[in-house]
N, C-alpha and C positions, 0 to 999 in steps of 0.2 A: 419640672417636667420629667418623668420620668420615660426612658426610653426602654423600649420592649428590642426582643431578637424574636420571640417566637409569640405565636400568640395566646399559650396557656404557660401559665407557671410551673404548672408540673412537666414541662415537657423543659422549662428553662432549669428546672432542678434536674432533673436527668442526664441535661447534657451537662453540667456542671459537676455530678457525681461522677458521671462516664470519664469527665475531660481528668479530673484526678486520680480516678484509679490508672488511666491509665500511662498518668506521669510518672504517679509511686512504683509501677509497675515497669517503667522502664529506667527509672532511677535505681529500681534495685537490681533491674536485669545488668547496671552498670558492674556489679559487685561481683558478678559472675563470666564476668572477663581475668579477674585474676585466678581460677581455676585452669581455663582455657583459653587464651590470649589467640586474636584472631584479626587483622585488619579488617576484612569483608563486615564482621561482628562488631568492631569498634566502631567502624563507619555505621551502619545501621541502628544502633546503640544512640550516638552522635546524634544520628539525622531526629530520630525519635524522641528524642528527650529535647530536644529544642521545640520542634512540633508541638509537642503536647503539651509544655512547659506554656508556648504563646497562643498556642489553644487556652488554659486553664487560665490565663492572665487575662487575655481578651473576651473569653467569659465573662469572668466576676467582673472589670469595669464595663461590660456591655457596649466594645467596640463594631464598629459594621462586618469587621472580617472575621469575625467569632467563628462564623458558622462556617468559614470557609476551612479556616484552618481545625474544628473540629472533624470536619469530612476529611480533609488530608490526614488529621490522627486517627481516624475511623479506617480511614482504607489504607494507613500502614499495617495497621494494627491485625486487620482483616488478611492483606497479604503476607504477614509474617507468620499469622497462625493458618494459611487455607492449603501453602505451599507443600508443608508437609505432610499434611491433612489428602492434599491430592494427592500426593506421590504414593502415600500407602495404601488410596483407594484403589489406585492403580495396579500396583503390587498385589490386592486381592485381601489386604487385610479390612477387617470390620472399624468401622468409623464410626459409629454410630452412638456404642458405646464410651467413646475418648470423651474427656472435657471440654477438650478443646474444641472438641466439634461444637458441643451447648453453647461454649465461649463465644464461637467462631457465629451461630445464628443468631444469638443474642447482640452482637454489634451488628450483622447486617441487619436487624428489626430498626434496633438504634438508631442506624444510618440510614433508613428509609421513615421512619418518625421526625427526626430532628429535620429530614427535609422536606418532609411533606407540612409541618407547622412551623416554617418558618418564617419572618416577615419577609414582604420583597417589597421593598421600598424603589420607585423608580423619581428620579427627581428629575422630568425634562426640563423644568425651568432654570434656566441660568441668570440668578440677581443678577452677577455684573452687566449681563445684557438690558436687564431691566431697570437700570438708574437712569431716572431721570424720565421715563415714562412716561409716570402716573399709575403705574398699573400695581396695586398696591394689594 
């Protein structure tokens, strides 16, 4: 039996591509702590590379918390790139033109896709309640 998370395949390839880029992405942002060494950034570094790391794990064996912990890599990922992103909109600089901004839209799309097709399995029945029955 094969078990689904979303209910197209390409929407299950997607989040599968997204959940590694964005591991490799923060596995090499580990690299660049040795330039500028930084608690606040170690932490943050830390927190995301675990995330993403049981995001992409829990993908590929098709766990039920796949999709949760891809939303938590989605909306690190989103917060780490929107922060800066706001402060210089603020400041009066153009945003528009950044990468990061494309970056920054293109995971919120992501993160409104992956949740809009995803399954929602609700299971109210509890076997153990039902042994012995008959209700089969």
């Amino acid at each position: 039996m094969k078990r689904k998370i979303f209910k197209y395949k390409p929407v299950y390839y997607l989040a599968v591509i997204v959940s590694l880029l964005l591991f490799i992405l923060s596995a090499f942002s580990l690299l660049g702590l040795f330039n500028n060494f930084s608690i606040f950034k170690t932490l943050i570094i830390g927190i995301s590379l675990v995330i993403n790391s049981f995001a992409f794990i829990n993908l590929i064996e098709k766990y039920d918390k796949a999709v949760v912990f891809l939303n938590l890599s989605l909306f690190l990922a989103i917060f780490i790139m929107g922060y800066p992103l706001l402060i210089g909109f603020l400041k009066g600089y153009n945003i528009l033109e950044n990468y990061r901004f494309k970056f920054l839209v293109s995971f919120i799309l992501i993160l409104i896709i992956v949740n809009v097709f995803k399954i929602k399995e609700h299971k109210g029945i509890n076997e153990i309640e039902d042994i012995g029955t008959g209700n089969d």
